[in-house]
C-alpha positions as CSV (number, residue, x, y, z in Angstrom):
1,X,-5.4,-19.2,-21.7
2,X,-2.6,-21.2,-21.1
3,X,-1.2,-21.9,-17.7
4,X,1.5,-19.8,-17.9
5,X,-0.3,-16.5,-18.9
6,X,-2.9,-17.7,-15.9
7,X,-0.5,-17.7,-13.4
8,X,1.5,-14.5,-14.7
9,X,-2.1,-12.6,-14.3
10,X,-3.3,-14.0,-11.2
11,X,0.2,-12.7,-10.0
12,X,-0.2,-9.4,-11.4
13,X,-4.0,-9.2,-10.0
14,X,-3.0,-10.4,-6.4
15,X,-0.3,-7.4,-6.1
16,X,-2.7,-4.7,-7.5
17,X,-4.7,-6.5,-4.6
18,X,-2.5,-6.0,-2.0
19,X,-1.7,-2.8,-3.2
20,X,-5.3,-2.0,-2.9
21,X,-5.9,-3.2,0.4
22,X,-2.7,-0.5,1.2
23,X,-4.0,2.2,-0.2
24,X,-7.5,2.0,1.4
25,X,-6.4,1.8,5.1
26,X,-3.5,4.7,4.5
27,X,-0.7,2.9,4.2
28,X,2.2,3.7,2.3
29,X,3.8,2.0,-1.4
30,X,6.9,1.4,-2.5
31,X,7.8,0.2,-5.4
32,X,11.5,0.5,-7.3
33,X,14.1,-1.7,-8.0
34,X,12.0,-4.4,-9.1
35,X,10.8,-4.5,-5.1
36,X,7.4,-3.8,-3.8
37,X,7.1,-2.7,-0.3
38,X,3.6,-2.0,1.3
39,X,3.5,-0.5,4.6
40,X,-0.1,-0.8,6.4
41,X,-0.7,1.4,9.7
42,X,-0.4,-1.7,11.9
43,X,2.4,-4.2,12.7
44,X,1.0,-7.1,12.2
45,X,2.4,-9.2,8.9
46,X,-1.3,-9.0,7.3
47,X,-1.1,-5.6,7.1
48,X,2.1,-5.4,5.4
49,X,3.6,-6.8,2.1
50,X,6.8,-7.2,0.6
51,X,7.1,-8.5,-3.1
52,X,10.1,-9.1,-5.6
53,X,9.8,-8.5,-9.1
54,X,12.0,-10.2,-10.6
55,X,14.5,-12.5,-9.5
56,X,17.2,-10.9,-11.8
57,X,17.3,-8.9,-8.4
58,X,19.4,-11.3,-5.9
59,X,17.7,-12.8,-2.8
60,X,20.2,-11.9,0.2
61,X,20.0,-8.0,-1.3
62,X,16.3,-8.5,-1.9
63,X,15.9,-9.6,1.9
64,X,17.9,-6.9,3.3
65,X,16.1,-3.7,2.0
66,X,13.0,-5.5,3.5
67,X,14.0,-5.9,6.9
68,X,16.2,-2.4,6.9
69,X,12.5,-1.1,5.5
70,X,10.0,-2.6,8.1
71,X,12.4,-2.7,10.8
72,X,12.6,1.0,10.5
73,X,8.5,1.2,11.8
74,X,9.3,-1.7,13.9
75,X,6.5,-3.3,11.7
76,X,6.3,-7.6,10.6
77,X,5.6,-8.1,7.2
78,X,4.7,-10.9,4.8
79,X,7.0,-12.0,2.1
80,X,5.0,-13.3,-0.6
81,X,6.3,-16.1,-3.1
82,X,5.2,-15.7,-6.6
83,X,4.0,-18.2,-9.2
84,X,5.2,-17.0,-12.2
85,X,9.0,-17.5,-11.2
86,X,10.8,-19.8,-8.9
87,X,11.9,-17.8,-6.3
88,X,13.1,-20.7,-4.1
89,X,16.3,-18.8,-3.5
90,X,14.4,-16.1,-2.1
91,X,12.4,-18.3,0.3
92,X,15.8,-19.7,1.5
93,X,17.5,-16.3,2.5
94,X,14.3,-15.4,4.0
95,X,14.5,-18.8,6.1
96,X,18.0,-18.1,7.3
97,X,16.9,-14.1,8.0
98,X,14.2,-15.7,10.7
99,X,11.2,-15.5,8.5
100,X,8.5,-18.3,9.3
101,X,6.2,-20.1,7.3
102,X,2.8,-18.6,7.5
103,X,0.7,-20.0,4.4
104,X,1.1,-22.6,0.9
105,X,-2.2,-21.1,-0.9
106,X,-2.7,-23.1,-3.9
107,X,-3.7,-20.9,-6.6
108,X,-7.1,-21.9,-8.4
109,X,-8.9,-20.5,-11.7
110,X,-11.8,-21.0,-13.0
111,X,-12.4,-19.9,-17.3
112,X,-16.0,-19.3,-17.6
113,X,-19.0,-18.5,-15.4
114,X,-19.9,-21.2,-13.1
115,X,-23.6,-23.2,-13.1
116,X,-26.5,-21.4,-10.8
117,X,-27.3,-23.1,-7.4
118,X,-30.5,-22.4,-5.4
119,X,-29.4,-20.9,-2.0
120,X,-29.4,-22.2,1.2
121,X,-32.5,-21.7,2.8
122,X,-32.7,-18.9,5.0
123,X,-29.9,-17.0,2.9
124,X,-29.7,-14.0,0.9
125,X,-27.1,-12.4,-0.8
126,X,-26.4,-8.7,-0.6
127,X,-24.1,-6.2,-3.3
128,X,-22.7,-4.0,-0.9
129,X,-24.3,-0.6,-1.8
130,X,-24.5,0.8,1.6
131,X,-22.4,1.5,4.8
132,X,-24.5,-0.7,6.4
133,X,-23.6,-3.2,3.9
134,X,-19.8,-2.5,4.3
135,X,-20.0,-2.4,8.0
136,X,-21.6,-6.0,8.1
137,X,-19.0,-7.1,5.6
138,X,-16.1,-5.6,8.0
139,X,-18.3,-7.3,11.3
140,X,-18.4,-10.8,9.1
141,X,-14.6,-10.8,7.9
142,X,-13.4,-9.9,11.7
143,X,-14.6,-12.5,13.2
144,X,-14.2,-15.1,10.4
145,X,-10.3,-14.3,10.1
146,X,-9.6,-15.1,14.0
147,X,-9.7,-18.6,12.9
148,X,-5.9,-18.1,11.2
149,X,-4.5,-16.2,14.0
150,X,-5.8,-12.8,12.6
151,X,-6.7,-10.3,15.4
152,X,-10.7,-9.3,15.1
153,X,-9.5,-5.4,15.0
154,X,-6.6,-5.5,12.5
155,X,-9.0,-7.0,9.6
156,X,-11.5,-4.3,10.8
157,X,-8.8,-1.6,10.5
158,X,-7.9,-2.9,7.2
159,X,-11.8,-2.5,5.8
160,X,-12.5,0.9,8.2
161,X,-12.5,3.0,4.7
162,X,-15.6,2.1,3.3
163,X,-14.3,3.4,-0.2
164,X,-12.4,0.3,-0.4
165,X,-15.7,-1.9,-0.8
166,X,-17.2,0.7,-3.5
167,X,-14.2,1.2,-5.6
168,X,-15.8,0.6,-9.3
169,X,-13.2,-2.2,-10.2
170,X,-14.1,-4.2,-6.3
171,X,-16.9,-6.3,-6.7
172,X,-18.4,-7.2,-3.1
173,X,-21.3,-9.3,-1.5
174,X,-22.1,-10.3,2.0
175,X,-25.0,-13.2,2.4
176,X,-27.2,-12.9,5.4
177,X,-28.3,-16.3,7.4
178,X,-32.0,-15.2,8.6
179,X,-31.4,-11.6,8.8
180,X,-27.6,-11.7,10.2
181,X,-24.5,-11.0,8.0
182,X,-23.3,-14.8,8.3
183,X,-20.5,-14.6,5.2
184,X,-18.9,-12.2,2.8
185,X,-16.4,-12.1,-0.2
186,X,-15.0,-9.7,-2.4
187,X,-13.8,-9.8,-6.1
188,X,-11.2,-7.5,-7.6
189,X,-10.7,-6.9,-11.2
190,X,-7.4,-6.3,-12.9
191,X,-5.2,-7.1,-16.0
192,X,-8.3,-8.6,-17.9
193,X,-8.8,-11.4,-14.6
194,X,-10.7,-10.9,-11.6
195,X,-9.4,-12.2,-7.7
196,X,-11.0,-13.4,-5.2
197,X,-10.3,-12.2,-1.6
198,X,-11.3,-12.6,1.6
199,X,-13.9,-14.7,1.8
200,X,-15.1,-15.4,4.9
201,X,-17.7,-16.9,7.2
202,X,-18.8,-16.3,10.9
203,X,-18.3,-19.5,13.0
204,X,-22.1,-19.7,13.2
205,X,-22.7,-20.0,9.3
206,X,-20.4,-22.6,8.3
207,X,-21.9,-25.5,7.0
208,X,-24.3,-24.3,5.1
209,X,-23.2,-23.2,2.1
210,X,-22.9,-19.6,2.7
211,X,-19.5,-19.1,1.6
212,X,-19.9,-20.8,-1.5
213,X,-22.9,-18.8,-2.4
214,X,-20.6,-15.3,-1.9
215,X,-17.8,-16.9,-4.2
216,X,-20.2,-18.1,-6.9
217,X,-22.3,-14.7,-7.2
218,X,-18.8,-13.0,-7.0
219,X,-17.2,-14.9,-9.8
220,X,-20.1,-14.8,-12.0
221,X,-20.4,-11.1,-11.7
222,X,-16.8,-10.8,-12.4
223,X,-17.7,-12.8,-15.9
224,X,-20.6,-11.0,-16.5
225,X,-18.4,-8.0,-16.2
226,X,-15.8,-9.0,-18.6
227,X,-13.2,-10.9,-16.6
228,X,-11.3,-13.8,-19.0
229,X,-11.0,-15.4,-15.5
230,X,-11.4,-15.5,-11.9
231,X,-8.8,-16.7,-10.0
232,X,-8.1,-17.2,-5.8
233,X,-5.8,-18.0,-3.0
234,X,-7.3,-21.1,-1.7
235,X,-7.7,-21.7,2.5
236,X,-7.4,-24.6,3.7
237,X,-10.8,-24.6,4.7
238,X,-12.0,-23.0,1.2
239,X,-9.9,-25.4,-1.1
240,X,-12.2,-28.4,-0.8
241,X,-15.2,-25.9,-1.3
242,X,-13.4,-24.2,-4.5
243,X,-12.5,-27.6,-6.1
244,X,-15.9,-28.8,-5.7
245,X,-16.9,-25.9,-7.6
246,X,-14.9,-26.3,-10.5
247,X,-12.0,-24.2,-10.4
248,X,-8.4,-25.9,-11.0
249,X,-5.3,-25.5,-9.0
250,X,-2.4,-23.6,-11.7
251,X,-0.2,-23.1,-8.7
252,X,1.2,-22.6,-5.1
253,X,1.9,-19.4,-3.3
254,X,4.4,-19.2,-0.2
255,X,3.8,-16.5,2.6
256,X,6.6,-16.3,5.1
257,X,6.2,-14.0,7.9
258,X,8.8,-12.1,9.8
259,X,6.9,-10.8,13.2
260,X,7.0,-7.3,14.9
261,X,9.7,-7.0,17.5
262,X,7.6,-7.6,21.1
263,X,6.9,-4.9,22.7
């Protein structure tokens, strides 16, 4: 594929994503005049999403439905930036509207299944196909997230459905580090791609490979399953990780985050 079709899907696939992620933790979707608005339960900006469509729809409007809707619950939200169009326009309202910068993902792709690695020792890697599985996954990915400012009980909140982690088109692992659920990633698939999200690692298993191991088996299943290709927000802890592993930056993301009115 070329690298415009690329970053058109991974687009599309990190929406159905967030949209996902709504769904599962009973949150509420809007989506009209080319504006996607996902409302989570919580306040806090991770759990709530706002997305334009197409920038045929002018930023200052864009930016005022968004704030009018989240305002309403008293809710932050993030704004996400797309790759496929340049939606610096948008980025500047939402600068002057009091949005922050929260993240600059760069957007990386891999095209075809990646080479085997013998795991750490001491690891295994897990599908989930239990509860306990998705409970371990949810412990893992609470503590992991704290690291960028992410409260332990809003990521739990977000995972508390466990129908979320067996949804046929959600591929899911969590590695164990001598018996403990250590790190944890999941793989959705979508518009002939596959993302990967929320990878994640306890502070007492990195270093060691873990979360390498959950993105490998993740991405290879995805292939093995069909996917044309896998693509991911990189961390700035995961990017150096991912690039060692072969997958190619297309892209950059911009999340700006507009906070919850203090209590």
């Amino acid at each position: 594929m070329d690298r415009e079709e690329l970053i058109l899907l991974g687009d599309l696939n990190y929406i159905e994503t967030l949209r996902e992620q709504t769904r599962m933790c009973g949150g509420t979707i809007i989506e009209e005049d080319e504006l996607v608005l996902l409302l989570g339960p919580g306040p806090h900006p991770i759990m709530n999403y706002a997305i334009r469509l197409d920038t045929s729809l002018e930023a200052r409007a864009a930016m005022a439905v968004m704030i009018d809707y989240f305002g309403a619950s008293e809710h932050g939200f993030t704004l996400v930036l797309r790759n496929a169009q340049d939606e610096s326009d948008l980025g500047n309202v939402a600068h002057r509207a009091g949005l922050v910068d929260l993240l600059a993902p760069p957007e990386m792709v891999v095209e075809s299944k990646l080479s085997d690695k013998k795991l750490p020792a001491g690891a295994e890697l897990r599908p989930i196909t239990s509860e306990r599985n998705v409970a371990d996954f949810r412990a893992v990915a609470a503590e992991a997230w704290t690291t960028y400012g992410i409260p332990p009980e809003v990521t739990e909140e977000i995972f508390e459905d466990p129908r979320f982690l067996f949804a046929p088109h959600i591929e899911a692992v969590v590695c164990y580090d001598d018996g403990r659920p250590a790190s944890a990633a999941l793989a959705l698939l979508s518009h002939g791609i596959a993302g990967i999200y929320w990878v994640s690692t306890t502070t007492a298993g990195r270093g060691k490979g873990l979360a390498e191991a959950c993105t490998r088996w993740v991405t290879n299943r995805c292939f093995d399953l069909g996917s044309r290709a896998v693509s991911l927000q990189a961390s700035p802890m995961g990017y150096p990780i991912y690039k060692r592993m072969g997958f190619a930056e297309v892209g950059t993301y911009r999340l700006l985050a507009a906070l919850p009115p203090e209590s």
